[in-house]
N, C-alpha and C positions, 0 to 999 in steps of 0.2 A: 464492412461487416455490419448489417442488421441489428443483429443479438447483440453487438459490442453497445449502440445507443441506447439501450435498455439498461443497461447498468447502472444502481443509484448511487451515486457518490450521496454517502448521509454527511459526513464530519473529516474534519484534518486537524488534528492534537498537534500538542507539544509534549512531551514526556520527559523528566531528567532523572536518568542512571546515576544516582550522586557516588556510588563502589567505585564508578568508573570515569564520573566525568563526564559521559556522553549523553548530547539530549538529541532524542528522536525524535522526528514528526511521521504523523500516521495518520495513514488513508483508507477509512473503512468504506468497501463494496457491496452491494447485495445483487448478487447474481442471479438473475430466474432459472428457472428448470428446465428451462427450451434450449438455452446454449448446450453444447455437444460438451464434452470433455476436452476435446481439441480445439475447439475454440476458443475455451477457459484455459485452456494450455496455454495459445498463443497471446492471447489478450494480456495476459499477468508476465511471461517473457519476454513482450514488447515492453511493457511497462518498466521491466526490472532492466533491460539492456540500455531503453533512452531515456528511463526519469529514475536512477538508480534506485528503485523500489528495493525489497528484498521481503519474503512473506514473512511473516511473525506469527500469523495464525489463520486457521482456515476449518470451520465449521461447517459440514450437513447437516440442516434442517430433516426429520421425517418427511418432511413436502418437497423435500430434494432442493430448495431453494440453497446458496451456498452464500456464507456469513466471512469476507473476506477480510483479513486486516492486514497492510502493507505495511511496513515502516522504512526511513531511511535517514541519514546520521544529519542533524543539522551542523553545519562547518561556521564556525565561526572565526574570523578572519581579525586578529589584532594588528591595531596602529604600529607600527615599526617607527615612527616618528616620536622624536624626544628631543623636546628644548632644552 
């Protein structure tokens, strides 16, 4: 897909829900106005099925440009080993 390498990855955060414990990371996109609605469909599906994305937030521009922000749980893994 064309329209897919146009896509500008800006930044990747870190974020901590301290209510809950859980720290996100997030993937903000700027999409052009050229991709169809279907193609921003698939793109951000693919995304959410093999890199467990999940959207957080998703803004239209008046120039139709589209302001994406993914997020997904970072897993942290402790030592089970105790001397």
């Amino acid at each position: 897909m064309s329209g897919m390498s146009r896509t500008a990855l800006l930044t990747s955060a870190k974020r901590h829900d301290a209510r809950m414990g859980v720290e996100y990371e997030f993937m903000r996109l700027t999409i052009p106005r050229e991709l169809s609605r279907s193609a921003v469909t698939r793109m951000l599906v693919d995304r959410a099925e093999h890199g467990g994305w999940e959207l957080d937030r998703l803004r239209l521009s008046h120039d139709g440009i589209r302001r994406v922000v993914l997020r997904r749980k970072i897993i942290r893994q402790r030592s089970t080993y105790v001397a």
